[in-house]
N, C-alpha and C positions, 0 to 999 in steps of 0.2 A: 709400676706398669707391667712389667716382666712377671710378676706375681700375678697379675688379673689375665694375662698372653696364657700363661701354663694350665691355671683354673679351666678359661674357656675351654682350649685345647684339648685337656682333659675329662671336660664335661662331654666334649664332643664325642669323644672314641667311646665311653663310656656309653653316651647314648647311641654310638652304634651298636656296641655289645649287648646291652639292654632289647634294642630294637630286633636283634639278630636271632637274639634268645625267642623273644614273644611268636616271632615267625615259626620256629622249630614248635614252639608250644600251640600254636594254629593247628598244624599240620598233626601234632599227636593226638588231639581232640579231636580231631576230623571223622574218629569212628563211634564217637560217642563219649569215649573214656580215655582214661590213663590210666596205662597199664604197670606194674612196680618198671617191667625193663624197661621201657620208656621213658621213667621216672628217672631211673639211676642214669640211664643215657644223656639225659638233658644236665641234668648235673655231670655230667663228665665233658659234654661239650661245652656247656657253660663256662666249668675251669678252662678246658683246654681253647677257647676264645679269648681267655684272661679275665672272667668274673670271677670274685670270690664267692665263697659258699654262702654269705649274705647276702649278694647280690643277687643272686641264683634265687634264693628263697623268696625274695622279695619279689622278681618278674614272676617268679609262679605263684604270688598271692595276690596278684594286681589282676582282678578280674576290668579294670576298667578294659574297655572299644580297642583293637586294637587294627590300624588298618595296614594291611600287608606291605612290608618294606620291600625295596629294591635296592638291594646296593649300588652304589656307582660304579667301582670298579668291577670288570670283569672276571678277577681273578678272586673277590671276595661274593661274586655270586659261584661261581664254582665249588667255592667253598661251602657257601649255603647249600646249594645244591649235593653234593655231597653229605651232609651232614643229615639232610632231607631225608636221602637214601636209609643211611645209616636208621634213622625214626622210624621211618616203612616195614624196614625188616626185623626191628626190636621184636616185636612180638612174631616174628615169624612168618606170616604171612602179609601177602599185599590186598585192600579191599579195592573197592569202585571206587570208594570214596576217596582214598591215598591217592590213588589212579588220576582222579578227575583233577585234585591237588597240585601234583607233581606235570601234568600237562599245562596246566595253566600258567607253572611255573616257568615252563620252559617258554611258553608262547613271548609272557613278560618280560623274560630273560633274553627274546628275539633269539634264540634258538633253533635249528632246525628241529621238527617233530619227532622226527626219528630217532633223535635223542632218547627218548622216552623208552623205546624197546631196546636200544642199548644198554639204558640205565639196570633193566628189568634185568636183561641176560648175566650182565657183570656187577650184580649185588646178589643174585640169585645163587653166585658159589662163594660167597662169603665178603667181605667187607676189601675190599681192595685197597693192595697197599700204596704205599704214595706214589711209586715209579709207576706202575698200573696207573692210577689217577692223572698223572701227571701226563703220560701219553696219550688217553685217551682224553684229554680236555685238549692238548694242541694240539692233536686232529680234527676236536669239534671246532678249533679257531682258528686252525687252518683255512 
């Protein structure tokens, strides 16, 4: 029984990770393509979520439906969220389309809107480091 608790368990996080990933890969398609940095991106966050590189390949060959996840916890939509950020500026610039993306996120995410033009200003000089990240998410939770 202890063996079938850990399996489940593990199938669970797993399909968080899974599910985490497909969201990031929504968002990078959003402008029509993927781009190589976007590419390498999603593999990096991928690892850094805790997929392996077969993991990784495998969410980015699964063209099946995939409908938009919402994490449970707050602190692992922050995390999406961010990570969102990070996709948007891969290639350097932000379109409507990212725009239209990342608002609705926030909306779902029960967010204040305003978020959105913060996001814009504090990824717009570079990828913010955790301490950065970390105070500006508990002010947004404040």
């Amino acid at each position: 029984m202890n063996c079938d608790m850990t399996s489940f368990f593990e199938h669970q996080r797993t399909s968080f990770k899974r599910n985490y990933l497909k969201n990031l890969i929504l968002l990078a398609a959003t402008d029509g393509h993927m781009d190589d940095n976007e590419l390498k991106l999603l593999y990096k966050i991928g690892k850094r979520r805790g997929l392996k590189e077969w993991q990784v390949i495998g969410v980015l060959a699964d063209n099946s439906p995939h409908e938009f996840f919402i994490p449970d916890s707050i602190s692992s939509r922050m995390n999406l969220l961010y990570d969102f950020m990070e996709i948007v500026y891969a290639d350097g610039h932000v379109n409507e389309r990212e725009m239209y993306f990342i608002n609705k996120t926030i909306t779902a995410f029960n967010l204040p809107s305003k978020v959105s033009s913060e996001l814009i200003i504090m990824f717009s000089k570079g990828t913010p480091s955790i301490t950065e990240w970390s105070n500006f998410s508990n002010a947004i939770l404040a």
